[in-house]
SEFIGU-236930 format. One record per residue (C-alpha): x, y, z; residue number from 1; chain. Coordinates in steps of 0.25 Angstrom, whole numbers. Each point is the difference from the previous one (the first is absolute). Layout:
BEGIN
- px|py|pz|seq|mol
- X|Y|Z|NUM|A
...
// end
This chain:
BEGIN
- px|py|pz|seq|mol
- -64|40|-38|1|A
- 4|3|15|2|A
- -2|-9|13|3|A
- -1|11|11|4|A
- 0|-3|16|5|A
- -2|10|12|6|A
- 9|-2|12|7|A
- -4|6|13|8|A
- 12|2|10|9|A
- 9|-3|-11|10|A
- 10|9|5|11|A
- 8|-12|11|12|A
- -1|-14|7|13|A
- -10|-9|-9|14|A
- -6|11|-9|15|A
- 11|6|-6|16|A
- 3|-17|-3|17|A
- -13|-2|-7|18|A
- 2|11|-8|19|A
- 15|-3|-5|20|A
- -5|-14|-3|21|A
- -10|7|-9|22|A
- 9|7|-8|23|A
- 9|-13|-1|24|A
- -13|-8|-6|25|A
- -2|12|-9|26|A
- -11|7|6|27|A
- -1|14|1|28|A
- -2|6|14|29|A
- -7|10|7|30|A
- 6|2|15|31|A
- -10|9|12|32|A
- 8|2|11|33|A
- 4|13|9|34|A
- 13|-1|-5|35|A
- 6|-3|-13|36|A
- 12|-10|-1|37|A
- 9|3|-13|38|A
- 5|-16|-1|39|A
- -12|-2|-7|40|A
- 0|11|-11|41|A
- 15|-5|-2|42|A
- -5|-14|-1|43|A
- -12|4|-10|44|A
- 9|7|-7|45|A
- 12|-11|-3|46|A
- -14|-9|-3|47|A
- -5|9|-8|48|A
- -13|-1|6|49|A
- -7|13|6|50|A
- 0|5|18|51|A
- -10|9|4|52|A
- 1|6|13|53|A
- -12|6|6|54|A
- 1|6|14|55|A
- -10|-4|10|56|A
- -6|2|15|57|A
- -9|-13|-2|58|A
- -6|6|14|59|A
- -6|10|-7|60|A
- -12|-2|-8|61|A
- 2|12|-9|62|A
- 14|-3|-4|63|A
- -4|-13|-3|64|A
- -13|3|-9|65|A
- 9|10|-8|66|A
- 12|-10|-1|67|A
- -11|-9|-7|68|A
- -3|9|-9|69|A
- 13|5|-4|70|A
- 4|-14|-2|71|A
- -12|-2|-9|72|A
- 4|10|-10|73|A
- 13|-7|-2|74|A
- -6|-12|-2|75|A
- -8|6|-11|76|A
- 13|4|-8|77|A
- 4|-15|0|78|A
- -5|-12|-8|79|A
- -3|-8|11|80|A
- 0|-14|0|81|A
- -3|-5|15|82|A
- 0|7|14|83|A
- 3|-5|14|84|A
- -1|6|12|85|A
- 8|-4|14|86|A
- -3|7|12|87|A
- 12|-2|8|88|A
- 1|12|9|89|A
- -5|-2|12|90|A
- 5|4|16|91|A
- 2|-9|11|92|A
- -4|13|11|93|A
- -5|3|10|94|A
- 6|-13|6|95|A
- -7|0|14|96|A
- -13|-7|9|97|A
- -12|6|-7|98|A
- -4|9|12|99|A
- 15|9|-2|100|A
- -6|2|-12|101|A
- -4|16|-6|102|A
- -10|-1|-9|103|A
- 11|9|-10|104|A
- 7|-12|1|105|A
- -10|-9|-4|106|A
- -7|9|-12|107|A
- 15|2|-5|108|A
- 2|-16|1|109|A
- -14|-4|-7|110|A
- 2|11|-11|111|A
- 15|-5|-4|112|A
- -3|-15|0|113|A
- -14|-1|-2|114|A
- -6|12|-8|115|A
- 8|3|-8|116|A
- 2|-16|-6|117|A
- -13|0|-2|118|A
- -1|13|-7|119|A
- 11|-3|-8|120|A
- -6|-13|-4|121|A
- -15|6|-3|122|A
- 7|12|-7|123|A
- 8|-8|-10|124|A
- -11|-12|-2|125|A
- -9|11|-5|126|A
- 11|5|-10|127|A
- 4|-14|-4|128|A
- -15|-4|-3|129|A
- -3|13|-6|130|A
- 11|-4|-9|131|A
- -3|-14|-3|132|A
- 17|-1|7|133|A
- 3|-15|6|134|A
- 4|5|15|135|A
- 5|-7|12|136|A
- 0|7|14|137|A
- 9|-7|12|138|A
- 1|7|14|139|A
- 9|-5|9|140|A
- -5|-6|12|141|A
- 4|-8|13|142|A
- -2|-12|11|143|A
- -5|10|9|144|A
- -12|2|-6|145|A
- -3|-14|4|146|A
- 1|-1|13|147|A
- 2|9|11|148|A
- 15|6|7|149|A
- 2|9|10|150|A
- 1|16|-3|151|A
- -2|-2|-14|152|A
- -18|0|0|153|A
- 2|13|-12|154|A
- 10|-9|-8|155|A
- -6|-13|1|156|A
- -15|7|-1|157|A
- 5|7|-12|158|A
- 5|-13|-8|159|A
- -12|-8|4|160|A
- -9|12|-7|161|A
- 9|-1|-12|162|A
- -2|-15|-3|163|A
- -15|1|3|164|A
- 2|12|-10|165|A
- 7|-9|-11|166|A
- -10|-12|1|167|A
- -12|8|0|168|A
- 5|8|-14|169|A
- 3|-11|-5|170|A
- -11|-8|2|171|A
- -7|13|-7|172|A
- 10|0|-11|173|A
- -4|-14|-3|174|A
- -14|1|-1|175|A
- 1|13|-9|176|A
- 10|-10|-9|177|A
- 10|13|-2|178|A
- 11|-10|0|179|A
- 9|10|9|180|A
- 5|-8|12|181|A
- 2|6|18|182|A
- 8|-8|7|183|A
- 10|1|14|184|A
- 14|-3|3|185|A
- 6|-5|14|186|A
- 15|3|-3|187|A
- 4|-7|15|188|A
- 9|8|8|189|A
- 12|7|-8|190|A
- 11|8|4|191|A
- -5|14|-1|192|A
- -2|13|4|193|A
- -14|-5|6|194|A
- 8|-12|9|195|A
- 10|12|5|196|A
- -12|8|5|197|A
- -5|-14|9|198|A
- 13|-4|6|199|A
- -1|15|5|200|A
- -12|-2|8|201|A
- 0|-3|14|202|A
- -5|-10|5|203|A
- -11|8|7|204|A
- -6|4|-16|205|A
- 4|-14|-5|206|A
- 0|-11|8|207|A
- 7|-12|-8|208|A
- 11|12|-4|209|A
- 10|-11|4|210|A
- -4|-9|-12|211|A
- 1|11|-11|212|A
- 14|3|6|213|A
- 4|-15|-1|214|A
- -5|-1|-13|215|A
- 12|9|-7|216|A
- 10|-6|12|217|A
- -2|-13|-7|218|A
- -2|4|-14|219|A
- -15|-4|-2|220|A
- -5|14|-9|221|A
- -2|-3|-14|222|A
- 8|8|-9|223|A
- -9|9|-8|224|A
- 4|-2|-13|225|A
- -1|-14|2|226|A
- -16|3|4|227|A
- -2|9|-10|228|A
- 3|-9|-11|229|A
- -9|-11|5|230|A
- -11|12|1|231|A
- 4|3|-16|232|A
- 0|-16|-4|233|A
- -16|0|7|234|A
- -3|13|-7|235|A
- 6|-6|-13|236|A
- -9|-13|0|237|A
- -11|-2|-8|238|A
- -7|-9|9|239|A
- 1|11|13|240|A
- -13|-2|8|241|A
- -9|12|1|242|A
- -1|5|16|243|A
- 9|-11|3|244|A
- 10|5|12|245|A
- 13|-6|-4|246|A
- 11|-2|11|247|A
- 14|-1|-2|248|A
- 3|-13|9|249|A
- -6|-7|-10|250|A
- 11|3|-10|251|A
- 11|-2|8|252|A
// end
């Protein structure tokens, strides 16, 4: 009897936490991500708990269907107990007023942070119901979906559709009484690859630039692990509200 869970961008900054704090609970982990990072199939492996890595463009559709399905077929060689899902990945680009904007830019932003969560989520509800398989699916979102900040209308506008996203499934999952749970996660602004690529902005794409910067002079970026295990704590509680967007501000 196997827990399994699916960790997009689980290759660095708060992916590649989430999934090593999976393998520490005990539950097996899938990793989708363009690159493969070999701490976590050493971890798996002193755990003896199981790492597989599949390689994946989330951009492209294609790639992502066929990961799917490869994915699947692994799953069917396991005694699966329960599934979760986080879709971590996501991009921060292009980080300018709308109007600078290529359309390129936009289709590539919407796909990755957008599409492809919501592919992943109906793909693997499906399987789960199919299955009769108790599953749980988390993307990660943020405080710019909320309200509006200059130079990030794809980022903001992405994370906004993904909590309407969440709430809506949920809402359907409920009144089909299937048990499996969609929910969100704000995990604040930490110190990683994504927080590098806004204090490189100028001030011309990113108006408040200035702040982001101040925020690692003065030490304010959560530590990732520190918000992934908060994120593994909501994920491991049996009273975890479906289409519920959880912030981590209110942990600590």
């Amino acid at each position: 009897m196997e827990r399994f869970a699916i960790v997009t961008g689980a290759s660095k900054g708060l992916g590649k936490e989430i999934a090593s704090l999976f393998l520490e609970s005990g539950v097996n982990v899938i990793g989708i991500s363009r690159t493969e990072n070999n701490h976590l199939s050493i971890l798996a492996n002193e755990l003896n708990k199981s790492y597989h890595h599949y390689s994946c463009d989330l951009t492209d559709h294609n790639a992502l269907q066929s990961t799917y399905e490869q994915i699947s077929e692994l799953l069917l060689t396991v005694d699966l107990t329960s599934l979760q899902l986080v879709n971590n990945a996501a991009t921060i680009e292009p980080i300018s007023p709308s109007i600078n904007i290529t359309s390129e830019e936009l289709i590539q932003h919407f796909q990755l942070n957008t599409i492809a969560p919501m592919l992943l989520t109906n793909f693997f509800l499906k399987k789960a119901f199919e299955s009769e398989i108790p599953f749980m699916a988390v993307t990660i979102t943020s405080g710019a979906a909320d309200r509006p900040i200059y130079g990030w209308s794809a980022y903001g506008s992405s994370k906004a559709s993904i909590n309407m996203f969440t709430k809506t499934v949920a809402l359907e999952q409920e009144e089909l009484a299937t048990g499996n749970k969609v929910i969100a996660f704000n995990p604040g602004v930490m110190d990683t690859e994504m927080q590098e690529e806004i204090r490189s902005s100028s001030k011309e794409q990113f108006s408040d630039v200035e702040s982001f910067i101040n925020f690692k002079k003065n030490n304010l970026l959560n530590d990732p692990r520190l918000v992934a295990g908060v994120l593994i704590d909501i994920l491991n509680d049996e009273g975890v509200m479906n289409g519920k967007i959880y912030d981590i501000k209110n942990y600590v």
